[in-house]
GUGU-748942 format. One record per atom (N, C-alpha, C): residue number from 1; atom name; x, y, z. Coordinates in Angstrom, 3 decimals. Each point is the difference from the previous one (the first is absolute). Example, Ala and Ser with C-alpha at 12.3 -4.5 7.8 and 13.67 -1.06 7.14 Angstrom:
BEGIN
{1,'N',{13.190,-5.690,7.800}}
{1,'CA',{-0.890,1.190,0.000}}
{1,'C',{0.900,1.200,0.000}}
{2,'N',{-0.350,1.050,-0.720}}
{2,'CA',{0.820,1.190,0.060}}
{2,'C',{-0.770,1.090,0.730}}
This chain:
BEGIN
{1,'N',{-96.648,-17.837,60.531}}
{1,'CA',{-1.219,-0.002,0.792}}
{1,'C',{0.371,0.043,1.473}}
{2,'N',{-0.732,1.091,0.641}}
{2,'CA',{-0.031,-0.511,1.755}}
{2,'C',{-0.961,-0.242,0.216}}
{3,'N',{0.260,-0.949,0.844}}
{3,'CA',{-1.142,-0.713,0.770}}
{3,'C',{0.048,0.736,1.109}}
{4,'N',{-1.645,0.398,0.255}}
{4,'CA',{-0.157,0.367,1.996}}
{4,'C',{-1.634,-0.355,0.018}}
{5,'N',{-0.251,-0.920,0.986}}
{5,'CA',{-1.546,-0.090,-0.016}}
{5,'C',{0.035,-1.028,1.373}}
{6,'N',{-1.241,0.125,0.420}}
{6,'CA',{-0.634,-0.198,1.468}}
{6,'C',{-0.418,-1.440,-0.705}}
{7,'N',{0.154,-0.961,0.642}}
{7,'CA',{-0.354,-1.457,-0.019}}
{7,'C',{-1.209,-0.320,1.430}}
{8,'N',{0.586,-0.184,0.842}}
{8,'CA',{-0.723,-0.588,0.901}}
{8,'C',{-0.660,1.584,0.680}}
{9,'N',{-0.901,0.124,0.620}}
{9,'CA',{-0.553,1.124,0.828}}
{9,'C',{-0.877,-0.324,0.878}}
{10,'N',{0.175,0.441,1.378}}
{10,'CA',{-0.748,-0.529,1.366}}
{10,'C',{-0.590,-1.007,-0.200}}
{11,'N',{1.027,-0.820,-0.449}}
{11,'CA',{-0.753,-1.719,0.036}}
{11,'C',{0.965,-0.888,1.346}}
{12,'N',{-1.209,-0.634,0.162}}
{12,'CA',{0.690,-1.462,1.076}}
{12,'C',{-0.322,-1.226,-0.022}}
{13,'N',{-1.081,-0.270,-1.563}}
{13,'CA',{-0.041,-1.660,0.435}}
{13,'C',{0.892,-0.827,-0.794}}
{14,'N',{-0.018,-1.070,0.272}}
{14,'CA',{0.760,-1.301,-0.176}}
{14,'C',{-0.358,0.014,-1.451}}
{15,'N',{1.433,0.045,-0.958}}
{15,'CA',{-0.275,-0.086,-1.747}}
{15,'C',{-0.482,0.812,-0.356}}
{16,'N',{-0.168,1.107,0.315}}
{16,'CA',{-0.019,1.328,-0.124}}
{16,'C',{0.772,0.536,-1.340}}
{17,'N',{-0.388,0.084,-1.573}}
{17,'CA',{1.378,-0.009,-0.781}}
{17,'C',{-0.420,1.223,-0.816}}
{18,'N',{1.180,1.047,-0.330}}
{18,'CA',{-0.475,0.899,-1.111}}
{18,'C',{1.649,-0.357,-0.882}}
{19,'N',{0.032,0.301,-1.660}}
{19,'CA',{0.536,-0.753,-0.935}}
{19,'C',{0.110,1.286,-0.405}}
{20,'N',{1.278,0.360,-1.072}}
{20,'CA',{0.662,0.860,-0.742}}
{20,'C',{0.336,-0.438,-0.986}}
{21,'N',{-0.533,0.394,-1.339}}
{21,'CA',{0.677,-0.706,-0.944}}
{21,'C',{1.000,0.707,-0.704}}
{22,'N',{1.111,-0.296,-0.101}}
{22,'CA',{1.110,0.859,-0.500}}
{22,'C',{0.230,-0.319,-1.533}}
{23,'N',{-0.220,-0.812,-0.388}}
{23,'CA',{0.460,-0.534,-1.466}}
{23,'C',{0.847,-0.336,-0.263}}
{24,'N',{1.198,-0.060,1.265}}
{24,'CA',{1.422,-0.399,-0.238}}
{24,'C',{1.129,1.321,-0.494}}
{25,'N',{-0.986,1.222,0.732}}
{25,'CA',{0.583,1.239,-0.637}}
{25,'C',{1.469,0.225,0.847}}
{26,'N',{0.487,0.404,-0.875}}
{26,'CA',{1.724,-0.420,0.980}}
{26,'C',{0.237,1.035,1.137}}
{27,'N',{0.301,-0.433,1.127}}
{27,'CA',{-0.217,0.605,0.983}}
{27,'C',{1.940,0.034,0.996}}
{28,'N',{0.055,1.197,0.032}}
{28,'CA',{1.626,-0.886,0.803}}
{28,'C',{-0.442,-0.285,1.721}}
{29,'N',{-0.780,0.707,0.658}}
{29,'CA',{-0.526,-0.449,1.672}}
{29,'C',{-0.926,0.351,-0.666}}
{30,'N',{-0.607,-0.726,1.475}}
{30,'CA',{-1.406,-0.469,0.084}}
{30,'C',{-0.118,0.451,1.649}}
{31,'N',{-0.806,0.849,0.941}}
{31,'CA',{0.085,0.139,1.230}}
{31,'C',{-1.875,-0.125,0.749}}
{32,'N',{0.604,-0.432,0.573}}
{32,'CA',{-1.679,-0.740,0.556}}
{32,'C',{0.195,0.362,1.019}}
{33,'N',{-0.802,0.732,0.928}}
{33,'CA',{-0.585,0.615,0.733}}
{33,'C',{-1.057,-0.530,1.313}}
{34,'N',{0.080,-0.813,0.988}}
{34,'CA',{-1.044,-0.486,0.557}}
{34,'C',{-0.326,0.819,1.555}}
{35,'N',{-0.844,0.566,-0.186}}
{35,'CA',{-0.226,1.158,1.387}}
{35,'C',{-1.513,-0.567,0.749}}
{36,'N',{0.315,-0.334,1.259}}
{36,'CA',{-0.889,-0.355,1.074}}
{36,'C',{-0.634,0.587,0.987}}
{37,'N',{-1.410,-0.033,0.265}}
{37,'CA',{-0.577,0.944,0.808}}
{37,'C',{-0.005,-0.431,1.025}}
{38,'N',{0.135,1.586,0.924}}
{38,'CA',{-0.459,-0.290,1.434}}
{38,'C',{-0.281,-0.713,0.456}}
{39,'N',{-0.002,-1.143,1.120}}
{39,'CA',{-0.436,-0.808,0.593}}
{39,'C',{0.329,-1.763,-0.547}}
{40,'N',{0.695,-0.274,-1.001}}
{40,'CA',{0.341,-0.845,-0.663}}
{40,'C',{0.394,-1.038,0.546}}
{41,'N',{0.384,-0.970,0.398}}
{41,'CA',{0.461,-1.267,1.026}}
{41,'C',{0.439,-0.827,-1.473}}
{42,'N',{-0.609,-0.564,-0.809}}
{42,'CA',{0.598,-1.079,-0.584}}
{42,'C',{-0.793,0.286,-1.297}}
{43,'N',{1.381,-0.465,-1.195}}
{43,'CA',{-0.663,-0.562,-1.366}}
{43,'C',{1.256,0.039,-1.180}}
{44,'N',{-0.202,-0.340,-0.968}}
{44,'CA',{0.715,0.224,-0.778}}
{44,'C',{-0.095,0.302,-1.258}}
{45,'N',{1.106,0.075,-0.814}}
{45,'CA',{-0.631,0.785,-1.736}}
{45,'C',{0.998,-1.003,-0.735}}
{46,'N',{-0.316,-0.642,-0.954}}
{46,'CA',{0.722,-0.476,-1.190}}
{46,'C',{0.426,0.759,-1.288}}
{47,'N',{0.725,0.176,-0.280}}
{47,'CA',{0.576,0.528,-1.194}}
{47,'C',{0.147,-0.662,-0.798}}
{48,'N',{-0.675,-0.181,-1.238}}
{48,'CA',{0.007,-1.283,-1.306}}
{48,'C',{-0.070,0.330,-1.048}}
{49,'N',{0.541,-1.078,-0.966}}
{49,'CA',{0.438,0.650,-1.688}}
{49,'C',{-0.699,-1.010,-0.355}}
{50,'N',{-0.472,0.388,-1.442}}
{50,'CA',{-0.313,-1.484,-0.677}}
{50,'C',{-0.090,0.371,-1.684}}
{51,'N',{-0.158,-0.644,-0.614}}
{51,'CA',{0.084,0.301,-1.483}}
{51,'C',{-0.677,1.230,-0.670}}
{52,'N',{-1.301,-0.397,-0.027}}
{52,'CA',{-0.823,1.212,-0.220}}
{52,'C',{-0.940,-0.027,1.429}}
{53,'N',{-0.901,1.687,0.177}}
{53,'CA',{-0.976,0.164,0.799}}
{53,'C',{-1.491,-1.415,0.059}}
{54,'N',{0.016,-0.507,-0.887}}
{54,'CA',{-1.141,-1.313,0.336}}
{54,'C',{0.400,-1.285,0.277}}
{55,'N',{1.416,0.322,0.128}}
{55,'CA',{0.899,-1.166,0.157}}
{55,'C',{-1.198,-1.288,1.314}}
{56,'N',{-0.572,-0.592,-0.378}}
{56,'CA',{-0.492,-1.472,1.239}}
{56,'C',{0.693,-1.084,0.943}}
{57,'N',{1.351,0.515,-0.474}}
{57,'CA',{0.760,-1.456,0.267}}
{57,'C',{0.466,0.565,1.802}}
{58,'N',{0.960,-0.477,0.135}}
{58,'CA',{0.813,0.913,1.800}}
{58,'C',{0.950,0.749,-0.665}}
{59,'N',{-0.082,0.998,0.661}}
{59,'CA',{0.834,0.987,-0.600}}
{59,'C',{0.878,0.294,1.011}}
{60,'N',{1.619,0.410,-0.535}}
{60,'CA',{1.143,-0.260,0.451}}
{60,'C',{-0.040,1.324,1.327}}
{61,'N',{0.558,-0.561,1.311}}
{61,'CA',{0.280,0.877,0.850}}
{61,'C',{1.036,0.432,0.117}}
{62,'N',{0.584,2.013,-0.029}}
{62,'CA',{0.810,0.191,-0.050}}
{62,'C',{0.252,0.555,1.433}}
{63,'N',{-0.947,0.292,0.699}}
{63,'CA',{0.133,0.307,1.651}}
{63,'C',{-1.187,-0.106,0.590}}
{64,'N',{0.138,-0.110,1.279}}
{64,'CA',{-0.734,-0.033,0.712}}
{64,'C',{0.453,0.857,1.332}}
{65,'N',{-1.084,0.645,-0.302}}
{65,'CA',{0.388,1.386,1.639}}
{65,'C',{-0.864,-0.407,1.252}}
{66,'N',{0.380,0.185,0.643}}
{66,'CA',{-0.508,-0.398,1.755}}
{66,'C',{-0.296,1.129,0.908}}
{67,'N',{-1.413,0.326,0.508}}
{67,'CA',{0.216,1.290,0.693}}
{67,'C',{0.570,-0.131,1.550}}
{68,'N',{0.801,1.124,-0.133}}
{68,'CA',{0.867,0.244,1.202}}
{68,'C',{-0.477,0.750,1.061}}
{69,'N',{-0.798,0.718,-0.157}}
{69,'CA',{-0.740,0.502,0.637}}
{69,'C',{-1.348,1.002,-0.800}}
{70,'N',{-0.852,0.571,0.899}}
{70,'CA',{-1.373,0.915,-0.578}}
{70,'C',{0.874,0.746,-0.771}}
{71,'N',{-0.616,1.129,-0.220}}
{71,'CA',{0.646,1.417,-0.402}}
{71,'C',{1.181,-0.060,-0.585}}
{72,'N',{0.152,-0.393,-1.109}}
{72,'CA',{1.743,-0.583,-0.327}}
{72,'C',{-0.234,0.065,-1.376}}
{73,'N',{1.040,-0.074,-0.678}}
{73,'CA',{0.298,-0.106,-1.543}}
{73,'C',{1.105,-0.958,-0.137}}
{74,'N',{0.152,-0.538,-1.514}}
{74,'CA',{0.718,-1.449,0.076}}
{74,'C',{0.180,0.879,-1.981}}
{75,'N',{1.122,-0.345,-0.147}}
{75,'CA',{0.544,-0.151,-0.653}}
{75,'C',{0.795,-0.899,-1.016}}
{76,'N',{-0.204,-0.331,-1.369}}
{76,'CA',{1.003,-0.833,-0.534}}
{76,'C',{-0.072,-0.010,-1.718}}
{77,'N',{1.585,0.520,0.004}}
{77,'CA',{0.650,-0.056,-1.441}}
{77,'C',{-0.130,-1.009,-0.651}}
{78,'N',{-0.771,-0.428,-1.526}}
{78,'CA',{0.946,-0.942,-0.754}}
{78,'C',{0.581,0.230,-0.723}}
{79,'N',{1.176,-0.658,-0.952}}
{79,'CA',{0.187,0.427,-1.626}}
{79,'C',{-0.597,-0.245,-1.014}}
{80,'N',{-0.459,0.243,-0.559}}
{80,'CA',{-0.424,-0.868,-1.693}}
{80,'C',{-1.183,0.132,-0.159}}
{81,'N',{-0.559,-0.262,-1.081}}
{81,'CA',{-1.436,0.339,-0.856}}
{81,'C',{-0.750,-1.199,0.362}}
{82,'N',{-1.419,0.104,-0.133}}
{82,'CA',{-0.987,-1.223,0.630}}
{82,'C',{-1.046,0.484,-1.610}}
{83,'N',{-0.630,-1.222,0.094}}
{83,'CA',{-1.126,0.419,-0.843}}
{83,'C',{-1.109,0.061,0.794}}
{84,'N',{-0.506,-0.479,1.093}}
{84,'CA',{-0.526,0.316,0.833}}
{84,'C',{0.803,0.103,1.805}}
{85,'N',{-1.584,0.555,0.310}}
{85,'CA',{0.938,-0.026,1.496}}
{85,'C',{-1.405,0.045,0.872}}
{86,'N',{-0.030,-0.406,0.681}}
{86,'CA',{-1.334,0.238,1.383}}
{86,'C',{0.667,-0.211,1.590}}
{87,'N',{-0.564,0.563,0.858}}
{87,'CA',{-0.108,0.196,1.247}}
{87,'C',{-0.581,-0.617,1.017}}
{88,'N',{-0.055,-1.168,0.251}}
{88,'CA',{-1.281,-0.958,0.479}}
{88,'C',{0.382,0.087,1.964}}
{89,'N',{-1.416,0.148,0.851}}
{89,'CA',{-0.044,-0.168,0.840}}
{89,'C',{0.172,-1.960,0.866}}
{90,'N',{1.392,-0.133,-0.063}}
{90,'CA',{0.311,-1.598,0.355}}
{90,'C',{-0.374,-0.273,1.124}}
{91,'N',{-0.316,0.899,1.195}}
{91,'CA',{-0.398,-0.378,1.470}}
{91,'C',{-0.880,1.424,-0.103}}
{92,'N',{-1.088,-0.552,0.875}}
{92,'CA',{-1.005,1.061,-0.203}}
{92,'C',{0.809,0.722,1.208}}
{93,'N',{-0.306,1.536,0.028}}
{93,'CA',{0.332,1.319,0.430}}
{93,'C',{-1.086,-0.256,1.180}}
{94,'N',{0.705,-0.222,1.301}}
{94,'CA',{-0.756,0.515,1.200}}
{94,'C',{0.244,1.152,0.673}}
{95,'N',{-1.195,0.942,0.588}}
{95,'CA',{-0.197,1.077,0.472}}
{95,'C',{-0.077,1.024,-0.560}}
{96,'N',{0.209,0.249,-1.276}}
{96,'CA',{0.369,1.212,-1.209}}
{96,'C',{-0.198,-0.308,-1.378}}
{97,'N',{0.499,0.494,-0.522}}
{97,'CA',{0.342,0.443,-1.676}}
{97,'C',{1.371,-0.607,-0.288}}
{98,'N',{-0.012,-0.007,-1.707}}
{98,'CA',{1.479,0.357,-0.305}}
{98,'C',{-1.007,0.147,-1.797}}
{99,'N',{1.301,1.275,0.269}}
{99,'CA',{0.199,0.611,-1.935}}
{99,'C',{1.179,0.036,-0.417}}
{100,'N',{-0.149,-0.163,-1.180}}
{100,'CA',{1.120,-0.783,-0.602}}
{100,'C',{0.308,0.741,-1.505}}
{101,'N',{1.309,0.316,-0.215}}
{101,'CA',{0.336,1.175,-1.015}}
{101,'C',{1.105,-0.830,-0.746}}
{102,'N',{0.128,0.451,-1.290}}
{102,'CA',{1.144,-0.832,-1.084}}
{102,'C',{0.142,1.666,-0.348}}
{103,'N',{1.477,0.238,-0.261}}
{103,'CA',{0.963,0.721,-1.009}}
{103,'C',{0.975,-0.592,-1.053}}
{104,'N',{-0.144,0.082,-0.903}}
{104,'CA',{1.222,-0.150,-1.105}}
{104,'C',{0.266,0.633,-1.481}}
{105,'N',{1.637,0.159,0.694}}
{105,'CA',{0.300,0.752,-1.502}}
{105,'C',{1.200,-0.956,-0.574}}
């Protein structure tokens, strides 16, 4: 299976979350994608795994990206299979957007 699908899209508020459910389909990377619009000053994106997609409990953080500036793309590899995975807005996004992309094969 490859995975490629749009998670987050021109979103900026605080807990902001879109969820992927993978099934635990074996994956060797995993590449997450976090791209920021124009005018951007501050926010951030969480990268999180958790058992399954309805998982309630806190779900484990595997990064957290920081924007560096507007107009920018952010990047980051993992290894290994998730049964889920979501994208959560951890500091709300001031001045802009951010969309947010997963690849894996």
């Amino acid at each position: 299976m490859k995975l490629d699908a749009t998670l987050l899209s021109g979103a900026s508020a605080l807990d902001a979350a879109v969820v992927r459910d993978l099934k635990g389909v074996p994956l060797i990377y995993v590449t997450h994608t976090v791209e920021w619009s124009a005018g951007v000053s501050a926010g951030a994106v969480s990268i999180e795994a958790a058992p399954s997609a309805d998982y309630a409990g806190t779900w484990s953080v595997l990064a957290v990206v920081v924007t560096s500036a507007g107009s920018s793309v952010d990047t980051v590899v993992l290894p290994g299979s998730y049964y889920a995975i979501r994208h959560r807005i951890s500091t709300a996004v001031i001045g802009g957007t951010v969309t947010t992309k997963v690849l894996g094969v």
